[in-house]
Structure formats: structure tokens, C-alpha cells
C-alpha positions as CSV (number, residue, x, y, z in Angstrom):
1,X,-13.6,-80.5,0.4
2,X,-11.0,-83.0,0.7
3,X,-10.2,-85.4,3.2
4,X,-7.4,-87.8,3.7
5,X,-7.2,-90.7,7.3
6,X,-4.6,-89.5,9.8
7,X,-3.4,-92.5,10.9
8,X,-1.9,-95.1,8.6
9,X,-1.1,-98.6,10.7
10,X,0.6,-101.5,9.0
11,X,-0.9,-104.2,7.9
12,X,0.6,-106.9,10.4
13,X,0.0,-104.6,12.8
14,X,-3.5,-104.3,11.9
15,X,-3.7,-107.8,11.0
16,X,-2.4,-108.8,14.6
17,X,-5.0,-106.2,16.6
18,X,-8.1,-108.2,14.6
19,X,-6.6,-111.1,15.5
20,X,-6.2,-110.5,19.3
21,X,-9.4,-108.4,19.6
22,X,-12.9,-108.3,19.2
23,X,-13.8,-106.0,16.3
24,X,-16.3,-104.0,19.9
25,X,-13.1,-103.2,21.6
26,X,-11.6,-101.4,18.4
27,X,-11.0,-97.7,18.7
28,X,-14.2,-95.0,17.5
29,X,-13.0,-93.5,14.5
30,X,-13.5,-89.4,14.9
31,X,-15.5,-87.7,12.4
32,X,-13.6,-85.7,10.1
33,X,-13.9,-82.0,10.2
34,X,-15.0,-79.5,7.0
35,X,-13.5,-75.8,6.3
36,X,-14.1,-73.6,3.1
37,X,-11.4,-71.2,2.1
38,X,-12.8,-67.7,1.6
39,X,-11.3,-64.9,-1.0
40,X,-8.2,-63.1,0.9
41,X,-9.0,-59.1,1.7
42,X,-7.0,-55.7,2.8
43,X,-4.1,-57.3,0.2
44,X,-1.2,-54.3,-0.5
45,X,1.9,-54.8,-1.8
46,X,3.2,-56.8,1.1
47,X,0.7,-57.8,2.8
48,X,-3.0,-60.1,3.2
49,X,-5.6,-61.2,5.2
50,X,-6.6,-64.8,4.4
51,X,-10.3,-66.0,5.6
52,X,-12.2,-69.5,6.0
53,X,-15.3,-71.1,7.5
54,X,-14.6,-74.2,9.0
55,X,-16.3,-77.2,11.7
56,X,-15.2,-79.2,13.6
57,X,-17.7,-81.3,13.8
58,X,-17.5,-81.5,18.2
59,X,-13.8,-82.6,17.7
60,X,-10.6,-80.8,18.7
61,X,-9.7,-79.2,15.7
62,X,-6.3,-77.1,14.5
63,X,-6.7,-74.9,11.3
64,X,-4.0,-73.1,9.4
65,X,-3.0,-71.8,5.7
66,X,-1.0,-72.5,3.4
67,X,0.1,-70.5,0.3
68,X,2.8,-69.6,-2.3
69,X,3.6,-68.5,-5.7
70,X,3.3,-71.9,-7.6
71,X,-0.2,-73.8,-6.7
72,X,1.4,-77.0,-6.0
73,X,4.4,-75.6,-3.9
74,X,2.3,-74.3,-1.2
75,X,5.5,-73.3,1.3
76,X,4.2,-71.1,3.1
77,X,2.1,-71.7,6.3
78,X,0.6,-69.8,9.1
79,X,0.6,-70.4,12.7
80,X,-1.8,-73.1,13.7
81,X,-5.1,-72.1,15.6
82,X,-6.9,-74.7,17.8
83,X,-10.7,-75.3,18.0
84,X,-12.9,-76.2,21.1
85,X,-15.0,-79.1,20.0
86,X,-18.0,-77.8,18.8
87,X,-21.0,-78.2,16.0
88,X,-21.5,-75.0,14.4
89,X,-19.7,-73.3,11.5
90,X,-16.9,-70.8,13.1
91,X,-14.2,-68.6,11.2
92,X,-10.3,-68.9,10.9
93,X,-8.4,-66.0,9.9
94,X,-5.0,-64.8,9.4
95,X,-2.7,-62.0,8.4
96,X,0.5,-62.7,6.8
97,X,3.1,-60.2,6.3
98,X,6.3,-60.1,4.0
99,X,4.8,-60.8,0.9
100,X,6.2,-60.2,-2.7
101,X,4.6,-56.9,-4.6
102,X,2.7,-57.3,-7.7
103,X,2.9,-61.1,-7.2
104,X,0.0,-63.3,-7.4
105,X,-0.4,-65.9,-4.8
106,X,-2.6,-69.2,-3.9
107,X,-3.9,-69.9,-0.6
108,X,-5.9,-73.2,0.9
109,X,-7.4,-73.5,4.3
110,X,-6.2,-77.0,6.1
111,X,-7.9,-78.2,9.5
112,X,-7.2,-81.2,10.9
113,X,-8.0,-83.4,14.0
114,X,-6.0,-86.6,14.9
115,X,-7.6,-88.8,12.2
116,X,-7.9,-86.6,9.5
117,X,-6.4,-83.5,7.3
118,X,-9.0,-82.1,5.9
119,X,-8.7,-79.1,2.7
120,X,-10.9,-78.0,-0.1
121,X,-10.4,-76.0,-3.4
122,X,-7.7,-73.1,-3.8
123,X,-8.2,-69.3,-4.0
124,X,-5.8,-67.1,-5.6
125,X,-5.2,-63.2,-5.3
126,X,-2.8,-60.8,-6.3
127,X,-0.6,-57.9,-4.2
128,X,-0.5,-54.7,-4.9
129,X,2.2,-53.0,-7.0
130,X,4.3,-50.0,-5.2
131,X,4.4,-46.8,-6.7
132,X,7.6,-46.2,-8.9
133,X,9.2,-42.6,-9.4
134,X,11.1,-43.3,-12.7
135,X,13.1,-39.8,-12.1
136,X,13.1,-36.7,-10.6
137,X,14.4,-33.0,-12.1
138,X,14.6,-29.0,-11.1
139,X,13.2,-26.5,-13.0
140,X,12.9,-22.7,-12.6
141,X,15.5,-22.3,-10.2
142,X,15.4,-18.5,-8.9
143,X,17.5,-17.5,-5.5
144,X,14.6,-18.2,-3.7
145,X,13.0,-21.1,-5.2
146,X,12.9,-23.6,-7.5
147,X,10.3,-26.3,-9.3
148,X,10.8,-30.4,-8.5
149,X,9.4,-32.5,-10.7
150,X,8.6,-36.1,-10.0
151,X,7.8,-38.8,-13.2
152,X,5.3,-41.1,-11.6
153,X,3.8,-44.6,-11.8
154,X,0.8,-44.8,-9.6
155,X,-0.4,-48.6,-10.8
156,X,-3.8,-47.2,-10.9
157,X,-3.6,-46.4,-7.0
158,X,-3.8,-43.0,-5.1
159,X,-0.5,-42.0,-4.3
160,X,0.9,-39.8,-1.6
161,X,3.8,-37.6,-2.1
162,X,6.3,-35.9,0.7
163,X,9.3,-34.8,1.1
164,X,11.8,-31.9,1.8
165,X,15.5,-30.4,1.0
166,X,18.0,-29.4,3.3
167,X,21.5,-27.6,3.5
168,X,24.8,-29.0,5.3
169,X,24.7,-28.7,8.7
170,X,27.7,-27.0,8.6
171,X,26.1,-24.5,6.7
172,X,23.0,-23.9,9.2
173,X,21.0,-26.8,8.2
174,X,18.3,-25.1,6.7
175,X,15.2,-27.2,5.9
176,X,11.6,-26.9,4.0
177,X,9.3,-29.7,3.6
178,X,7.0,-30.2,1.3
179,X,3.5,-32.0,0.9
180,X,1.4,-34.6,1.1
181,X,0.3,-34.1,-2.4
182,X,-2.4,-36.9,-3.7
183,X,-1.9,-38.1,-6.6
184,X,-4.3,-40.4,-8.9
185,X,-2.5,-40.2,-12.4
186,X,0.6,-41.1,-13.7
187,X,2.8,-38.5,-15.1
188,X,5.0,-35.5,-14.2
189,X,4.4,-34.2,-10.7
190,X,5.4,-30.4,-10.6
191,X,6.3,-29.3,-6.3
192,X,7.0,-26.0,-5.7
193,X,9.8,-25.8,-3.6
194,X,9.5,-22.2,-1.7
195,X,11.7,-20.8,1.3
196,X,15.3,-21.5,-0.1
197,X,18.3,-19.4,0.6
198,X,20.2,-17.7,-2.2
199,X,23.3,-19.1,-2.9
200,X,23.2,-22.4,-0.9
201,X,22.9,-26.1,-2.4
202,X,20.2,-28.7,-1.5
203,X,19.7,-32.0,-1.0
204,X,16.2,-32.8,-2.0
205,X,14.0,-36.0,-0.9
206,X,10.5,-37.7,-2.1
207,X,8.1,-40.7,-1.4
208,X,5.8,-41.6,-3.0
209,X,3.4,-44.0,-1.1
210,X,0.2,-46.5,-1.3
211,X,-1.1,-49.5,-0.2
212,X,1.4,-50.8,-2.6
213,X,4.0,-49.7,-0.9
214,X,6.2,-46.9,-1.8
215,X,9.6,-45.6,-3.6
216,X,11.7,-43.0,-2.9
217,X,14.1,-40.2,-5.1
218,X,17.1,-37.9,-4.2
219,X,19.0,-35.2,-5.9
220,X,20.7,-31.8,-5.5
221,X,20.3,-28.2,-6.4
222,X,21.6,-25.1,-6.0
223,X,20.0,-21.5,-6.2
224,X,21.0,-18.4,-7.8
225,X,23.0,-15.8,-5.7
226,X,21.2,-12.9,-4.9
227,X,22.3,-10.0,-7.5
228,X,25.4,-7.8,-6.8
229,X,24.0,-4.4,-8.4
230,X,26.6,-1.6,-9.2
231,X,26.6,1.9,-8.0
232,X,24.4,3.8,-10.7
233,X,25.7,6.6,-12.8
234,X,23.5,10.4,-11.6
235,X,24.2,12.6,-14.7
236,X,25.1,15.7,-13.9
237,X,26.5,14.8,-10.3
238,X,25.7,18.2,-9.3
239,X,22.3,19.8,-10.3
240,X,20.4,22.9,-10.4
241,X,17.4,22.9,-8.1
242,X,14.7,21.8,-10.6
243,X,16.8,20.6,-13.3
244,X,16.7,17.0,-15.3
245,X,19.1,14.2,-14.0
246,X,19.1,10.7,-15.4
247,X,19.7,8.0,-13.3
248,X,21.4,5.3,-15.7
249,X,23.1,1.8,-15.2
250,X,24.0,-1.7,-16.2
251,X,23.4,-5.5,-14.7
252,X,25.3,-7.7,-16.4
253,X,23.0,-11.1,-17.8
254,X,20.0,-9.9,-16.7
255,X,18.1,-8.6,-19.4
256,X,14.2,-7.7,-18.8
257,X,15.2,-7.6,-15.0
258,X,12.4,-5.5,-13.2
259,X,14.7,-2.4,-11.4
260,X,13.2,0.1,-9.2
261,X,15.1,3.3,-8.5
262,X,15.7,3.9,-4.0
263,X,16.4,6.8,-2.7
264,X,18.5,7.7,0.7
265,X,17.4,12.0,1.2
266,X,19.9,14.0,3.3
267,X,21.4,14.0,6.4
268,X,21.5,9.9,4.7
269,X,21.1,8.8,8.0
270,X,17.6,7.1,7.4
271,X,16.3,4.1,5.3
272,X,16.7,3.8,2.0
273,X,13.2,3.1,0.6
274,X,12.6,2.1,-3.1
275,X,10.6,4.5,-4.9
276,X,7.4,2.5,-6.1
277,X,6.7,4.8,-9.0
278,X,10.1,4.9,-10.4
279,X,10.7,0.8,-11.7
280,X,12.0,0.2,-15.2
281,X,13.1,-2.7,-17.0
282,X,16.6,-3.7,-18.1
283,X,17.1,-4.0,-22.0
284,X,18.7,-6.5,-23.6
285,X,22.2,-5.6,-22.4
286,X,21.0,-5.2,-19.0
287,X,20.7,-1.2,-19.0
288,X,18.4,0.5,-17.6
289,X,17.6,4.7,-17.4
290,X,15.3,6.8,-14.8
291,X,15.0,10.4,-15.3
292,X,13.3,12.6,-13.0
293,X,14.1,16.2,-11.4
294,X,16.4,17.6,-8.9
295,X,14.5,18.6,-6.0
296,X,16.8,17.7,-2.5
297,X,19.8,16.3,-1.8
298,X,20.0,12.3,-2.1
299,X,22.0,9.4,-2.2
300,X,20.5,7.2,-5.3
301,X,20.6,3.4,-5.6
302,X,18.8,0.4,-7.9
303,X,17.1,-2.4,-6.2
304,X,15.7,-5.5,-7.9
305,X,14.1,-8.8,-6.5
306,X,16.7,-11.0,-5.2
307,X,19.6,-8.2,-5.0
308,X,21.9,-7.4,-2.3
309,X,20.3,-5.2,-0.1
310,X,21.2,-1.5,-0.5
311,X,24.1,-0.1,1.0
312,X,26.6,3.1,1.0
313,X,28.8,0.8,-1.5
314,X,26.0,0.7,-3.9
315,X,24.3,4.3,-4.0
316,X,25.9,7.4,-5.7
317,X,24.9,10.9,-4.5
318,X,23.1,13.6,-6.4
319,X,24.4,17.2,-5.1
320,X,21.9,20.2,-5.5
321,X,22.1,23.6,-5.9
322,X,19.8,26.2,-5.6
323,X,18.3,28.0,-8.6
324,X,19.3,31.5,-8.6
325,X,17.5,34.2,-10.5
326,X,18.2,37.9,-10.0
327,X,17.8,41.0,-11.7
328,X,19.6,44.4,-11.6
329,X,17.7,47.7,-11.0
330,X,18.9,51.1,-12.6
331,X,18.1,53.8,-10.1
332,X,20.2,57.2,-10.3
333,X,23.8,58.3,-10.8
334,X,24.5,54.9,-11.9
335,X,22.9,53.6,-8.8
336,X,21.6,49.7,-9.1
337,X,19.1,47.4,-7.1
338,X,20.4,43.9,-6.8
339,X,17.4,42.1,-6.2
340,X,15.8,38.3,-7.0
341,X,14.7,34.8,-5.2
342,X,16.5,31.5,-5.0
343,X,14.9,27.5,-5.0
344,X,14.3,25.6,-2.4
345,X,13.5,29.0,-0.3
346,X,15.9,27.3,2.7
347,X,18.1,29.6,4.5
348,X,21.1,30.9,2.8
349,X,23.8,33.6,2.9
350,X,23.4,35.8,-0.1
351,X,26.7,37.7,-1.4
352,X,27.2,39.8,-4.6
353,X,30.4,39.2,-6.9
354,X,31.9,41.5,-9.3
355,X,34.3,39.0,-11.8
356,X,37.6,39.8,-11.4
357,X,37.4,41.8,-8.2
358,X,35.4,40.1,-5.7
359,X,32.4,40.6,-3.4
360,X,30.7,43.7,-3.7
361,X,29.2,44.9,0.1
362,X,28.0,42.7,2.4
363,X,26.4,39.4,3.0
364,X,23.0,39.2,3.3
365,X,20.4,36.0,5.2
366,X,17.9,35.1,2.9
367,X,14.9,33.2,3.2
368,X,14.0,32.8,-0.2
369,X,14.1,36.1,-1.5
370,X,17.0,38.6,-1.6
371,X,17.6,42.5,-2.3
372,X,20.8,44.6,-2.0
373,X,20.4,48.1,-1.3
374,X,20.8,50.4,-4.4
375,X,24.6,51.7,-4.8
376,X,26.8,52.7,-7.1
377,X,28.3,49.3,-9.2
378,X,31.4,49.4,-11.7
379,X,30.5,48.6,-14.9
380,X,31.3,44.6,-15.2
381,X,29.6,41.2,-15.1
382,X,28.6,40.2,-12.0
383,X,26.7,37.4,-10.3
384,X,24.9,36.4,-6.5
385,X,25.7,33.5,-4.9
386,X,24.0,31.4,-2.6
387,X,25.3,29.7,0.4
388,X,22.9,27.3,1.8
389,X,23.1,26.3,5.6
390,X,25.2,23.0,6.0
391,X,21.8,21.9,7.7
392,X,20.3,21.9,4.4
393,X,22.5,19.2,2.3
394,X,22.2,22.0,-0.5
395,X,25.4,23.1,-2.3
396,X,26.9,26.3,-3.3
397,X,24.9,27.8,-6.2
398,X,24.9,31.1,-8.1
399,X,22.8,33.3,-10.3
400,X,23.3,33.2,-14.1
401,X,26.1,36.6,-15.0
402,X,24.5,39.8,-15.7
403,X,26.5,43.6,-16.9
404,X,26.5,46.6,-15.2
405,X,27.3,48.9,-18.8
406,X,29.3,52.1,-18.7
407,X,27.5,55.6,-18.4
């Protein structure tokens, strides 16, 4: 502890008060008071708490720090506290604010009464240093999301990272958010950034903070438009009940795309649903190939993750027709039973053509299954067709050509 005498008086002053009084009716000089400076705590990147012990020794006392960069430029100085006269030991602390980062810094205790100014040894401590994001890129950017990644300096601290991105306003003002994520290490920083819009661009924010303080990063990205897919091409575009059809196509640039075939069944007034056990992958050129079998009518499209949804634009129509198969009957005087069966067994009128001249007798309803009455037929070729209700979505099919020989 150190202690320097208030009050300095000059010496013919002093002289002419011995002079004049007696040495009894001289002032009492006060006792000096005695304060220890204690180690600062709580210190971040800005801010301290500075601590001492101090007495007064039963005189009025002030107490106050002093502290700075340099240990003899002590320029800064907190507000002064004052002491009740009194004999024990009793604490001074202070908070100061607005300090440098990663700076170290002295501090002293000073008390003082009105003969003396009273200090003792320094202390020193350092703030903290602030968390630094050297850089921030995108990775992975899909129409739906994308990767950040931070490159961060934590100084050895636990760091805390937020942020968000955001569209113009103009364009909706879209926004996610993102965090807090801890982080103890320094390095890359990889944030999943989940719930964009396809098509749009982002401004993206972080900060990074600690008891150090904390930094902050912007930047911009933009995500994929969703796919335009082109109508598929159905080969053959009109079918025979039963037969093979193969679904084929190409996305531009999209190689190893995953594509599921969607289907839209007649009247083609419902959903169009995806067909979950018909997905492929696009080749290297972006093709892609289903094949499967002609069973009802339907309106086919492709769908893929992150495509436009499905629409008339997009979907090409398969026709069927029923499979016809029939069989000719010889029964007397050149007599012949037209008989046979047609699939899907949905109702249909049933008519019997001779080439060249026409239809041969009446129409018949069938069900399914289909017999004209014996009669006499010309020798020709000749073939049934099948007229499907409209209600059906079915076209027009017909049997394969069979000959009625000459007697």
C-alpha cells in the first residue's frame, strides 16, 4: 500500500502558523486509509468487473479505479463511491463497460480521505476475443434447399450461431431461420438451410456470439427451378387390350434423375397419382423407359422430385381397344356360326363385316361374349368389330380376318 499527504501548505505559510500558534492548537492529522485491489472477474470482450477491500480507518472515505492499456497511463477512472467512517474491512466494486476486445488492461484501487490518497500494487487482466467468421459459402443447392457453411474462429470459447435468409418483400417475403447451433471448435460450420422456394433468391444472415462478443456474415443464393418435364411419348398410341406399350422420354441435364411414371384413368376427371412401383432412373442423356401392359384407358405422365406438378400439358393418352378373338363354325349348306369373346368383358355392340361389302346381319349387345346365329356367308374374309360404350373410354377394336372358302 501506498500513501501520499493530501494537503501540501507552503512553507511561509507553515512557517507563519508555528509562529502565531501553539504547536496544541494545530489541526489533528486524519489517519490514512488502506484498500487492496483484488483480481477483476466476469471479463468478456467488452466488459469487467473490478474488486477491492479497503478501510477507512473511522474516516470519510471515497474509493474509485483507475485503469488503462499502458501501466503508467492509467486514464481511465470509475465513478467515486463514498464510505461512512468506519473500522472494519468493507468491499468496493465496479463494472466498467466499453472496453477494447482481446486487450489486456491494468487496474489499481485508489481511496482517499482529505489528507491522504492512498493505492497499492496493480493487477492486470485480459478481455475476451469475439468470435470471427472468416467467410461464409453455399453448397448443395437443390429447389428446395441448400447447405451454408460458416469458417469459424471461436478463440477457444463456446460459440453460438443464428441466423436466417429471406426473399424480397416484393416477392412475398419469405423467411426461415435457423439455429442456435453451439459450437466449441474452430472450423467449417455446415447449416442446413430447409423450407426454400424453388426458383427464388435469398439473402442469408449469421452471428456468431460469446462472451467475447460476436461477428456477423451475409450473402445470397438462389435455388434451382422446379423441373419443366415434357409430355412422354406412349408407343403404340392406341393399344390392344393386353398388349405391351412403352412409356419413353427425355429430361434434358438431368442424368440419374429418379422419375416415377403417374397415371390419370378415364373419364380423366380425377387425380393424377404417381404409380409407386413404376420409378426408373434417367440415363446419362436424361432418358428414361417404362413398359408395362395395356389394360384401361389413361392419360400417362412423369413426375420427379422438384418438377412442375402434373397437368393436361404434360400427360399423353394411351387409347385401348378391346382384344377380339372369334371363330367361324361350319354347320350345313354352307351355313356358319360366328361366335367368340372380347377383353375387358365391358358392354359393346358386336357387328360382323364382310371386306368389301359391308356388315353382314345385325348388331348384336355383348357382355363379353358374342355368337351370331348360323347363316349362310359368301365366301370372303371377314372380321367382328367391337364398339365399346362411350362410358367405357375403350376404342373401336376388331377381331383378327378370318375366310369363309368356296363350296
Amino acid at each position: 500500500m501506498f500513501a501520499l499527504k493530501r494537503s501540501v501548505v507552503a512553507f511561509a505559510v507553515m512557517l507563519s502558523v508555528v509562529l502565531s500558534e501553539p504547536l496544541a492548537a494545530q489541526a489533528e492529522e486524519l489517519p490514512a486509509p488502506a484498500v487492496t485491489t483484488l483480481a477483476a472477474t466476469d471479463a468478456t470482450g467488452t466488459t469487467a468487473k473490478f474488486h477491492a477491500k479497503i478501510t477507512t480507518n473511522n474516516t470519510p472515505t471515497i474509493g474509485y479505479f483507475a485503469y488503462g492499456t499502458e501501466p503508467d497511463q492509467l486514464r481511465g477512472r470509475t465513478p467515486e463511491v463514498s464510505f461512512v467512517p468506519g473500522a472494519g474491512e468493507v468491499p468496493l466494486d465496479a463494472e466498467v463497460l466499453g472496453l477494447q476486445t482481446n486487450t489486456k488492461y491494468y487496474v489499481i484501487a485508489v481511496v482517499e480521505n482529505d489528507d491522504w490518497i492512498v493505492t497499492c500494487d496493480l493487477e492486470s487482466f485480459s478481455t475476451l476475443a469475439r468470435p470471427q467468421i472468416v467467410g461464409g459459402t453455399v453448397s448443395d443447392i437443390t429447389f428446395k434447399s441448400a447447405t451454408l457453411h460458416l469458417n469459424l474462429v471461436t478463440h477457444g470459447q463456446s460459440v453460438t450461431v443464428v441466423g436466417g435468409a429471406w426473399t424480397s418483400p416484393v416477392l412475398g417475403g419469405s423467411t426461415i431461420r435457423f439455429g442456435p447451433y453451439s459450437v466449441a471448435a474452430d472450423g467449417d460450420v455446415a447449416i442446413p438451410l430447409t423450407g426454400l422456394d424453388a426458383g427464388m433468391g435469398y439473402v442469408w444472415f449469421a452471428r456468431a456470439t460469446s462472451v467475447g462478443g460476436e461477428d456477423t456474415v451475409d450473402g445470397g443464393l438462389r435455388t434451382e427451378s422446379l423441373i419443366k418435364m415434357p409430355k412422354p411419348t406412349v408407343v403404340p398410341a392406341v393399344a390392344t387390350y393386353g398388349a405391351r406399350v412403352t412409356i419413353s422420354g427425355t429430361i434434358p441435364n438431368k442424368p440419374g434423375l429418379a422419375v416415377t411414371l403417374a397415371e390419370q384413368a378415364y373419364p380423366f376427371s380425377g387425380p393424377i397419382r404417381p404409380l409407386a412401383r413404376m420409378a426408373a432412373a434417367t440415363d446419362t442423356a436424361g432418358a428414361y423407359t417404362f413398359d408395362l401392359f395395356a389394360e384401361h384407358p389413361v392419360a400417362y405422365g412423369v413426375t420427379a422430385e422438384g418438377a412442375i406438378t402434373l397437368a393436361a400439358r404434360n400427360l399423353t393418352r394411351l387409347k385401348v381397344a378391346p382384344a377380339v378373338t372369334v371363330k367361324a363354325k361350319r354347320a350345313r349348306r354352307h351355313r356358319y356360326v360366328v361366335a367368340g369373346r372380347h377383353q375387358p368383358a365391358v358392354r359393346s355392340v358386336v357387328s360382323l363385316y364382310r371386306r368389301g361389302a359391308g356388315r353382314v346381319g345385325d348388331e348384336r349387345v355383348s357382355y363379353g361374349t358374342f355368337r351370331f346365329p348360323a347363316r349362310v356367308l359368301k365366301p370372303g374374309k371377314y372380321e367382328v368389330r367391337v364398339i365399346p360404350d362411350v362410358d367405357t373410354g375403350f376404342v373401336r377394336g376388331k377381331s383378327a380376318v378370318f375366310t369363309i372358302p368356296r363350296r
